[in-house]
C-alpha positions as a printed Julia matrix, in Angstrom:
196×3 Matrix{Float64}:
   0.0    0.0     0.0
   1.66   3.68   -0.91
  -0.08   6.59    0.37
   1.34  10.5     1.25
   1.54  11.13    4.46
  -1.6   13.15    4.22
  -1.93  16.59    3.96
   0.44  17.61    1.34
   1.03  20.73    1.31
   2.14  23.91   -0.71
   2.03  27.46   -0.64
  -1.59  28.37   -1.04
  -2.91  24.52   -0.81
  -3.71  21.84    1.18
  -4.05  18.88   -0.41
  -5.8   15.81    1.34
  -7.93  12.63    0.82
 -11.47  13.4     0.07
 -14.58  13.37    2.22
 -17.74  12.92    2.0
 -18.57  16.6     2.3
 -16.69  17.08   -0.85
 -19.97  16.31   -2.47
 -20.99  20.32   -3.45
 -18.21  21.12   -4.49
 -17.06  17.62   -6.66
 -20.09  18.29   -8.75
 -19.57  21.97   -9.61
 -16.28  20.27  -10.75
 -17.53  17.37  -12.52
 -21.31  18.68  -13.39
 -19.61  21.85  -15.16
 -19.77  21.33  -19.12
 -16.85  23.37  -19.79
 -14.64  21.17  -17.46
 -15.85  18.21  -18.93
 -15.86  19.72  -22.66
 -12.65  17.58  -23.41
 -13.61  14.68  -20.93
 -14.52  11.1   -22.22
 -17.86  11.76  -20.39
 -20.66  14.43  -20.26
 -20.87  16.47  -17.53
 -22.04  14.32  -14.53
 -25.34  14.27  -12.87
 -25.4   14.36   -8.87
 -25.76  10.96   -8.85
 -23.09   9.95  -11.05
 -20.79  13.05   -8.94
 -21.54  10.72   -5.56
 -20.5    7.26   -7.07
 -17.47   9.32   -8.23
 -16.99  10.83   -4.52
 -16.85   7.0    -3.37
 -14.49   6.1    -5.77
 -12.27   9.05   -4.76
 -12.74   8.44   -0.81
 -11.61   5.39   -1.44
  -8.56   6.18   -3.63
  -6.75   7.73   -0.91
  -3.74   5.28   -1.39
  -2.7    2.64   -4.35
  -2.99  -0.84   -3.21
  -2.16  -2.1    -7.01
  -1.26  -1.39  -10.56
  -4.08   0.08  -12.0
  -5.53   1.99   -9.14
  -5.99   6.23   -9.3
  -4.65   7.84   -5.94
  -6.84  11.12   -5.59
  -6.45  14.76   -3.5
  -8.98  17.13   -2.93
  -7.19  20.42   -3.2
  -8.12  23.02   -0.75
  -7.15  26.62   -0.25
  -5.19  26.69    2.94
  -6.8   30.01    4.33
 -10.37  28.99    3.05
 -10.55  25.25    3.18
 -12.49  26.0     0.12
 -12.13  22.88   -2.83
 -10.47  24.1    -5.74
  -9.32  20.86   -7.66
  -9.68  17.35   -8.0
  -5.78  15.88   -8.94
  -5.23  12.09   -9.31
  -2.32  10.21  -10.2
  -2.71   6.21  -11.58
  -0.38   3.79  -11.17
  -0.38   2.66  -14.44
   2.74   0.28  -14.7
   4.59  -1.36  -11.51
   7.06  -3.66  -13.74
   7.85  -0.09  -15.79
   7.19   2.48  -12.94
   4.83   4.12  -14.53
   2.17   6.9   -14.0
  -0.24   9.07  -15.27
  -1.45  12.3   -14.13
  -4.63  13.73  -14.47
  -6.15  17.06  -12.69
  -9.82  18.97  -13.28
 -10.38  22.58  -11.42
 -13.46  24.45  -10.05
 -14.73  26.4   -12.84
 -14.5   29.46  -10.25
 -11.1   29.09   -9.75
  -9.37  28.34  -13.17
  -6.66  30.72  -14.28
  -4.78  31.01  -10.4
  -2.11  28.23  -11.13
  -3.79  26.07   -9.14
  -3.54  22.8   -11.42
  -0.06  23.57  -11.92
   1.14  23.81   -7.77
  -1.51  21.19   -7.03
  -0.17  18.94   -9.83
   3.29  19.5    -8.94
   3.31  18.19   -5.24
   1.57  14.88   -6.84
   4.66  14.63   -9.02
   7.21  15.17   -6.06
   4.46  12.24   -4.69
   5.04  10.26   -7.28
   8.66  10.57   -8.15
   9.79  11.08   -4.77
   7.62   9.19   -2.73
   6.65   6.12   -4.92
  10.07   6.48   -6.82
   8.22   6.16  -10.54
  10.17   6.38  -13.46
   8.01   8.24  -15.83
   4.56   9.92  -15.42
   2.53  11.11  -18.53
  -0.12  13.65  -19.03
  -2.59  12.92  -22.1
  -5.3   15.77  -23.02
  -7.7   16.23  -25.9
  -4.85  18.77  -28.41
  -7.63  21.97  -28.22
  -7.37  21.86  -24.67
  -4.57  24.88  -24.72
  -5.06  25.82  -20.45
  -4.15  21.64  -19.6
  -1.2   21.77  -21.93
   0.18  25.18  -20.49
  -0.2   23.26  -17.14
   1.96  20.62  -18.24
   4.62  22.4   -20.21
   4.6   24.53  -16.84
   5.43  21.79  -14.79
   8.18  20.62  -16.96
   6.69  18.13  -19.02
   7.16  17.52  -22.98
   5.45  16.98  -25.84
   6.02  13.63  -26.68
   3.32  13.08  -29.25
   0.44  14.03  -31.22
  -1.98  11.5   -32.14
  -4.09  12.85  -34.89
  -8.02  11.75  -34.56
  -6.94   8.53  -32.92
 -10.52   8.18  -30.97
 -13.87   8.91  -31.61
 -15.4   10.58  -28.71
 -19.09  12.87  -28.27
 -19.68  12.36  -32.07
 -16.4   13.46  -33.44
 -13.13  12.42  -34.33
 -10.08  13.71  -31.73
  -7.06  14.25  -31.2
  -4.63  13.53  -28.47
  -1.55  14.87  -26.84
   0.64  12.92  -24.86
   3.46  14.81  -22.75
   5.73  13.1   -20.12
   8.41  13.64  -18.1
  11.2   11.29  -16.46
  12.27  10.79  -12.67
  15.92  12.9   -13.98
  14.46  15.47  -15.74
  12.37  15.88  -12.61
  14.85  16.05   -9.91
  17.25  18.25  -12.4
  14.05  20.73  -12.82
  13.23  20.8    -9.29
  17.19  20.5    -8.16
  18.37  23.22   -5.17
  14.02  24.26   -5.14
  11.5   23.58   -3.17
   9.28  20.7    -4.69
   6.27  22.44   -2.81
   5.49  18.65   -1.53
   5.3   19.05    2.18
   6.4   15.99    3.02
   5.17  12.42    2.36
């Protein structure tokens, strides 16, 4: 079982498992169609938001290959949920892991997926000790791949209208970045992890 040592925290956030009083504020996340515009899904009803909640309460630690460790991301003066970050532990023979991150439609545009997403990366390179992590996004979604490129990640490929998704043909971009190029980026700074 691998799990931070809960809260993790940066400058303006507090990042922690989720609760069930997350509920509100999940599905202004997740109910919002312009944060799920370049989702798989549709926005989500309530219902579908709860049965999400449960999946994230429980994903407060990997037990396996395969499973999605989640943080709520709260402001540290407010308490107030911002963000919904996961990371999946997508290979354990390869060390491998994917990052994912949505953010209150009220809060977009503060660099909060960017220092939320980069104390899961210390997480995951630092804590776990994975060897790559990966970031795929639908190619309009500009804001997601500024987040990446912010955090140090690159372009790696562009898969032109590889999947059909809500009655179109898209695109993807996949971006990475290695457990090196991570500790040279991050070398002589603070990580903004707060400790695992």
């Amino acid at each position: 079982m691998l799990a931070p040592s809960w809260p993790l925290e940066t400058a303006r956030l507090r990042l922690r498992p989720f609760e069930e009083a997350d509920l509100q504020a999940l599905h202004a996340i997740h109910g919002d169609a312009g944060v799920a515009r370049w989702l798989y899904n549709e926005p989500r009803t309530l219902v579908e938001t709860r049965e999400l909640l449960a999946r994230k309460v429980a994903g407060s630690r990997l037990n396996a290959e395969g499973d999605w460790l989640s943080a709520a991301c709260a402001l540290r003066a407010t308490g107030e949920l911002v963000a919904d970050v996961s990371l999946l532990w997508e290979s354990e023979a390869h060390h491998q892991g994917e990052l994912g991150f949505l953010v209150h439609p009220a809060h977009q545009g503060h660099g909060y997926a960017t220092e939320s997403a980069r104390a899961i990366l210390a997480y995951a390179f630092e804590g776990i000790g994975l060897h790559r992590v990966v970031g795929r996004l639908e190619a309009r979604n500009t804001a997601s791949a500024r987040v990446l490129e912010k955090l140090g990640m690159r372009r790696e490929a562009h898969l032109v209208e590889n999947e059909w998704v809500k009655g179109e043909w898209q695109s993807e971009l996949v971006y990475a970045i290695l457990d090196r190029e991570w500790r040279d980026a991050t070398a002589g700074g603070d990580t903004g992890n707060g400790g695992y």
